[in-house]
Phi, psi and omega in degrees: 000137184262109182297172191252164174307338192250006169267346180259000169303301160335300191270024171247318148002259154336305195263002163285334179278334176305314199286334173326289197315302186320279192315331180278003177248322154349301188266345155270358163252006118342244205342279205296002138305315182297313178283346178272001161287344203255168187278139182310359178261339169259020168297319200279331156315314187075221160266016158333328203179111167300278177290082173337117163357289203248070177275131212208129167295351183298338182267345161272338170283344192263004174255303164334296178279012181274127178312335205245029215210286185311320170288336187283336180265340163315329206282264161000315165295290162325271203311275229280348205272345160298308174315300215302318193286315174256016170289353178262263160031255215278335175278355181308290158331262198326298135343304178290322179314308202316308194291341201234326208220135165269166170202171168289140197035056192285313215277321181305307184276353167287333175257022199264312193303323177270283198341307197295342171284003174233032163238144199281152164263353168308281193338287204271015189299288202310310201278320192288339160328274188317292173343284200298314193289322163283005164242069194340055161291352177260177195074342155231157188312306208292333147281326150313283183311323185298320160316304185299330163295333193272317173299336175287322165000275202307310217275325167321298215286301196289321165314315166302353207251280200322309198274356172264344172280337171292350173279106214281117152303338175300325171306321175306307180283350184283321191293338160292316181282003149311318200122342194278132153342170169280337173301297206293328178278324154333296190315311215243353161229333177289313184321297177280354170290342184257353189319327181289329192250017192262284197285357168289309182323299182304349193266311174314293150310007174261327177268000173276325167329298193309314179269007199293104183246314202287342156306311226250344181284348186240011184263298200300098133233021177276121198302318183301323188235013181281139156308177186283339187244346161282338159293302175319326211265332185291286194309274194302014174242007162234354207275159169235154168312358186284311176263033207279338181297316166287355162260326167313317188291303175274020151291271162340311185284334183253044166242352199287317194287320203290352188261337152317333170260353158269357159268296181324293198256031172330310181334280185311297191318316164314274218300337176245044147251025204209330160311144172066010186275332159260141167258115164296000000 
């Protein structure tokens, strides 16, 4: 088939406004390559100069041994890959209820469900304190985690909704004329037949964690128990230009895993924003 001159303008279009976009997310994190390569005198350069003279790894080696860096990405670990589980975890059930089972308003708490993801935590921050502080939950991971399980919830549940409807409702009734429950079928045939959109959820919510700041910033003040990104915002609301190189370098670093596990496991990640978008 022969495209017309103006469907492919179009699409030369399309892909000038991608590279526009691509390049406005693309150059600031240039830049904060550039400054963590540079030596402190050529920080005080600015944008004078892109590419550093003397460009030197020593401002990744002295934030790498520094002890309070490692705890912060340890922190980091923790908190999100527990949300991540158990926000799969406790949304899986539901899911499957969604996917499975008709009711009177199914569709209403399904868009009760996504609504709640689209209030800001800026709204519920002051009631999220208080809440937290008379069940004396702040000051600790188990209460950061349990937030980070509640945020994930919702978008987890629909993600999840999706990858139990590609599973043929014919299983569901054989595993019944077997004998098994709806649990034992949940368990021992859906679960693993959905295991690919199980770990998408979960690779999704580990990175939305990673970058998770206003949960650990308003549960969190003790230095010793912070993520990686209430340090930085900490470190850099005291920093001077002297150290601006030792914050860049530890920017860079703590942006590396989440973006290495979203180059490695893309896969999933595609299939599971994507599930259910063709009907055979």
């Amino acid at each position: 088939m022969v495209r017309s001159r103006a469907e492919r303008m179009a699409d030369w279009a399309v892909y000038a406004a991608m590279l526009v976009l691509a390049l406005a997310f693309l150059l600031p994190v240039l830049w904060l390559a550039s400054l963590s390569v540079r030596t402190q005198a050529e920080v005080f350069m600015g944008a004078a100069r892109f590419i550093p003279e003397a460009p030197t790894l020593d401002n990744f080696a002295r934030v790498l041994r520094d002890g309070g860096f490692q705890s912060y990405i340890w922190n980091t670990v923790k908190l999100a890959s527990l949300g991540a589980a158990g926000a799969v975890a406790l949304a899986a059930p539901a899911a499957y209820a969604l996917s499975r089972m008709a009711f009177r308003g199914k569709g209403a708490l399904m868009l009760g469900i996504l609504s709640v993801q689209m209030v800001s935590g800026l709204v519920v921050l002051i009631p999220l304190y208080r809440f937290m502080d008379r069940l004396g939950l702040l000051e600790s991971h188990f209460g950061t985690t349990l937030l980070y399980i509640a945020a994930g919830i919702p978008v987890t549940i629909w993600l999840l909704k999706v990858s139990f409807d590609a599973v043929p409702r014919s299983l569901d009734d054989a595993a019944a004329i077997d004998g098994l429950s709806r649990v034992e079928s949940f368990a021992l045939i859906t679960l693993p037949l959905a295991l690919p959109g199980l770990i998408s959820a979960f690779i999704l919510n580990l990175i939305l964690n990673w970058s998770q700041f206003l949960i650990p910033f308003i549960m969190l003040s003790a230095d010793d128990k912070w993520p990686i990104s209430v340090a930085i915002f900490r470190f850099a609301g005291s920093t001077s230009a002297a150290t601006t190189q030792l914050l860049a370098a530890a920017c860079l670093l703590a942006i590396l895993p989440a973006l290495a596990i979203f180059v490695l496991l893309q896969r999933y990640i595609l299939a599971a924003l994507t599930a259910g978008a063709v009907k055979e």
